[in-house]
N, C-alpha and C positions, 0 to 999 in steps of 0.2 A: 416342531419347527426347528429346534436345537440343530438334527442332525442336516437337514438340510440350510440351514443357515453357514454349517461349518465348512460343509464342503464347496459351498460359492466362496468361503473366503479361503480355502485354500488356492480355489481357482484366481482369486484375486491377485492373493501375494506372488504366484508364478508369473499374470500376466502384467503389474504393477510396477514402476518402477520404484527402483529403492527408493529413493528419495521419504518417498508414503509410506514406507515400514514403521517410522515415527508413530500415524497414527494406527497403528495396527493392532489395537490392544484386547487380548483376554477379556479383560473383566468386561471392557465394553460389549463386545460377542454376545458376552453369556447373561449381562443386564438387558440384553436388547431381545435376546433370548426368552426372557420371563414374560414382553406385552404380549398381554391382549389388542394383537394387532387389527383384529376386526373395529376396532372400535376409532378408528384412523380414517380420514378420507387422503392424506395429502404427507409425505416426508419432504421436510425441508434440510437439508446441511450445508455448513458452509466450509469454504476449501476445498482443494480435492482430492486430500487426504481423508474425505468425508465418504467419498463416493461408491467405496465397495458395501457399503454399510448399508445406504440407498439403494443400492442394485441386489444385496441379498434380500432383502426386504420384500423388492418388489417382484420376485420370483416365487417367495413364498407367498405373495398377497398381488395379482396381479391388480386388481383392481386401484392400488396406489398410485396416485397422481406423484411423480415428482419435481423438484426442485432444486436445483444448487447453486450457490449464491459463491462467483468469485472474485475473490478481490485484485488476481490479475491473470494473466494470460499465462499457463507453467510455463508452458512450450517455449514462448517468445522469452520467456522471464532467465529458460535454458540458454534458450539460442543467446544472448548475450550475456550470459557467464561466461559463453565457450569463447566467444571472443577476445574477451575478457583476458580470460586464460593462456589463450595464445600469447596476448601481445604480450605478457604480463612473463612470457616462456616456461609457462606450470603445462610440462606439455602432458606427465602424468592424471595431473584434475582434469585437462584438453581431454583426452582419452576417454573418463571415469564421466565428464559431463555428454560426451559425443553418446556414449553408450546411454546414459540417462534421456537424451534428448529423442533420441531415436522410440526410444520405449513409450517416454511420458508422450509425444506425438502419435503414436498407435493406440496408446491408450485412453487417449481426448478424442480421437476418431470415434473410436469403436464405443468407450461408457458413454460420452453426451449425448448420443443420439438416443439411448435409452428415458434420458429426461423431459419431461414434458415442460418445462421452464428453467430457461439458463441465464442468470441473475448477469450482466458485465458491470462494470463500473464506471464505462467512458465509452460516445460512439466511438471511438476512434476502437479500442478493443472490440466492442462488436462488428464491425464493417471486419476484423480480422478474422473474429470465431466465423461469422457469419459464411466466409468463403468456404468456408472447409464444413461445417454441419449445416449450412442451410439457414434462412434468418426466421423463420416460422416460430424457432421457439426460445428464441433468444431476446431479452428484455432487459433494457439500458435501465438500472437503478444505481445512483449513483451512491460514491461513500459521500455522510453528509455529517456535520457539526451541531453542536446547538449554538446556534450565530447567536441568539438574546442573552444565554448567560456569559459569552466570548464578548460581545459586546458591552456588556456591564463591567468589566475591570477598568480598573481605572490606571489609566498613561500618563499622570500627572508628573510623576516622579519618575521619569528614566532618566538610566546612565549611559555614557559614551561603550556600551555593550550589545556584543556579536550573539546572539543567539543559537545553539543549532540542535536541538533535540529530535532525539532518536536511539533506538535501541543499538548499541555501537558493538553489541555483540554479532550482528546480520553483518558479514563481511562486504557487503555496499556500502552500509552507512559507517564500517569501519575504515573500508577503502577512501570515503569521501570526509573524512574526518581527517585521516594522514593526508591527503592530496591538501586539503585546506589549511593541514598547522606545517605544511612544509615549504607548501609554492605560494600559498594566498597570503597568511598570518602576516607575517616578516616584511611584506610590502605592505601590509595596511602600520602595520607598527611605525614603520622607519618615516611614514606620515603622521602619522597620530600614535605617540608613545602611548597617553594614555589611557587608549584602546582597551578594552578587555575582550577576551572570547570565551561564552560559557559552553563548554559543552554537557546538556543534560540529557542525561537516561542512563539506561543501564551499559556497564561495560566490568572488559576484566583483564583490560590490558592498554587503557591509556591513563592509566592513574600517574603515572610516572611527568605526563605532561600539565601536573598542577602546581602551580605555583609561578612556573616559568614561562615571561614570557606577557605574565597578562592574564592568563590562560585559568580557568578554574573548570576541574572533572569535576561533578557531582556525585558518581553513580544514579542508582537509582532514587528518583524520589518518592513521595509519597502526593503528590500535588507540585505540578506545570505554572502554576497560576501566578507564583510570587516572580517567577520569569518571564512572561509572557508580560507581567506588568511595567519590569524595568528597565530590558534589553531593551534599545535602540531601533534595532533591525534583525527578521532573522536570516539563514540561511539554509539551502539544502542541498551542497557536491551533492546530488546523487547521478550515477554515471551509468549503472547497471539497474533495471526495475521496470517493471507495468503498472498496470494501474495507476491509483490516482492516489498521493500521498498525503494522509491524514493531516502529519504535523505542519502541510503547509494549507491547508482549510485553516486549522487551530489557528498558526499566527495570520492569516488572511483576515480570518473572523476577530481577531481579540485586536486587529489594525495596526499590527508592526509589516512595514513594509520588507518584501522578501526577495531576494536574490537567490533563482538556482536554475540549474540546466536546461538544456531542451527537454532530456530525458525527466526530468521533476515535474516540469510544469504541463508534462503531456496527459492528458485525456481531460484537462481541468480546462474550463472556458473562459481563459484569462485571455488580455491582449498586451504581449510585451511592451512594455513603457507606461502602459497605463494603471495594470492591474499587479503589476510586479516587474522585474526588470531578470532576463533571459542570461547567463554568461557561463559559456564552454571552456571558457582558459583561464591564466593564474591571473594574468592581467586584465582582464576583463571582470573578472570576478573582486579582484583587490580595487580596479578603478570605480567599479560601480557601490563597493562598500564605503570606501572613502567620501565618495559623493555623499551618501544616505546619512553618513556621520556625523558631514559638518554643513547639508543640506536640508535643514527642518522642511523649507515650503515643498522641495521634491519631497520628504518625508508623508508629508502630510498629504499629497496630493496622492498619492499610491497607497496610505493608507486609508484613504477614505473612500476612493475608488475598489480597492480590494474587500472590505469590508463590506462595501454595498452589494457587491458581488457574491458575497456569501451567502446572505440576506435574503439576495432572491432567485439564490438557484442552488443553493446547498445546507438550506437547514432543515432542520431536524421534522419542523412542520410544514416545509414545503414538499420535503420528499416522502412522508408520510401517507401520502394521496397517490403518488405514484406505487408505492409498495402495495395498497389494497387495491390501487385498479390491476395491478399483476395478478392478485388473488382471484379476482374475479375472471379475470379472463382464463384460469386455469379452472377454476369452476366451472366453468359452461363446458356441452358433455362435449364427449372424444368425437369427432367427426370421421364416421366411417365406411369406406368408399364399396 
């Protein structure tokens, strides 16, 4: 099986775009190389850095049911970096993205149709994949929280504190990190001095903005939890992205009321004003945090709205029913004409 395994992934990394060279690893090859793959009815992976691994698999076994579970659309997730890029006049990365896009869209063509279950994260991404491979084997699971242990912290004690986590190394949530201590910060401040803004997760090039301002980097932590308890409100600039974003399930579920984009709050089944509050610009984003800050009852009303929302349509044991009935329907045999 070795030698045939090798040679699907050479074919791979020619037809691949760079991007998925990341996950292109030796050892994994040659560990995946060692099953006893007869002993398998189903490969499941997730990403699509996952997917050449899936496809040599199922060439040396045809009989393997596949699956791939993603958490957003490459292609669309391309196509606005590249805009991105432009406006941004990176006409070099414009180029280097344009070439990637082109590739990762020939290459969503051509491997998904091979899979017999294509996990999306939101209708709104399936009605998208759907045009281009077909909806037969495309199946909406969503990402989901555990709303019961989110809901057990306790909000007794918060501070007049901005929330924003995420990993600040992903240049979206770094892009949306500078857009917010540049254009939003300074306006929320020059109303509310004393404001804080935490920004947590990992990063390795905003540490410079702790201390000042209000403002406290964390890096990485080891536990979300002691924040999620005493910030105020959180937020999420994210400007560039698919899918559906976890960090704001987290604070939906844990009941801090959230401000973030069109593009944050897309594929999640919220309704702006009720379940969170929508804002594109610096002043809309600074008007609607200032509100949250010194507005408990709107506080409350969108945290409790949000939260319920969690509850019953994004936890852990609600979607849990949904993931085996997908098993099931992949189980039942191949239909063949």
């Amino acid at each position: 099986m070795g030698r045939r395994l090798r040679a699907s992934r050479q074919r791979s990394r020619v037809l691949a775009p760079e991007g998925l060279d990341f996950f292109d690893v030796p050892a994994m090859w040659n560990r995946i190389a060692e099953l006893d793959i007869g002993q398998f009815d189903a490969v499941h992976v997730r990403f699509a850095g996952m997917i050449p691994y899936a496809v040599a698999l199922k060439q040396v076994a045809p009989q393997l049911r596949l699956v791939v579970d993603l958490d957003d659309n490459p292609s669309l997730l391309l196509s606005r970096k590249l805009i991105s890029s432009l406006k941004k006049f990176k006409f070099r990365m414009f180029i280097w993205q344009l070439k990637e896009l082109i590739r990762t869209f020939a290459f969503e063509l051509k491997e998904l149709q091979k899979f017999d279950s294509v996990w999306i994260c939101s209708d709104i991404d399936s009605s998208r994949m759907s045009s281009r491979i077909g909806s037969n084997r495309i199946q909406v699971v969503e990402n989901i929280v555990d709303a019961q242990e989110l809901a057990a912290i306790d909000r007794s004690n918060i501070e007049p504190a901005v929330l924003m986590i995420a990993s600040f190394d992903y240049e979206p949530n770094k892009a949306g990190a500078e857009f917010f201590v540049a254009k939003v910060w300074p306006r929320i401040t020059s109303v509310i001095p004393e404001a804080q803004l935490w920004l947590v997760g990992k990063n390795s090039q905003l540490q410079e903005w702790s201390g000042k301002q209000g403002i406290l980097v964390t890096g990485m932590v080891d536990d979300v939890r002691p924040y999620l308890e005493r910030a105020m409100i959180s937020v999420a600039p994210i400007f560039v992205g698919t899918g559906t974003k976890l960090k704001i399930l987290e604070a939906l579920g844990a009941g801090l009321p959230v401000v973030t984009t069109t593009i944050g709050a897309e594929g999640i089944d919220v309704v702006n004003g009720v379940d969170l509050l929508i804002a594109n610009t610096p002043e809309d984003f600074a008007d609607y945090c200032i509100r949250l800050l010194t507005d408990r009852k709107l506080r409350d009303e969108l945290a409790s709205s949000g939260k319920g929302l969690i509850q019953e349509k994004y936890d852990l044991h609600v979607m849990a029913r949904k993931v085996l009935d997908s098993y099931d329907i992949l189980a039942k045999p191949v239909q063949t004409s």
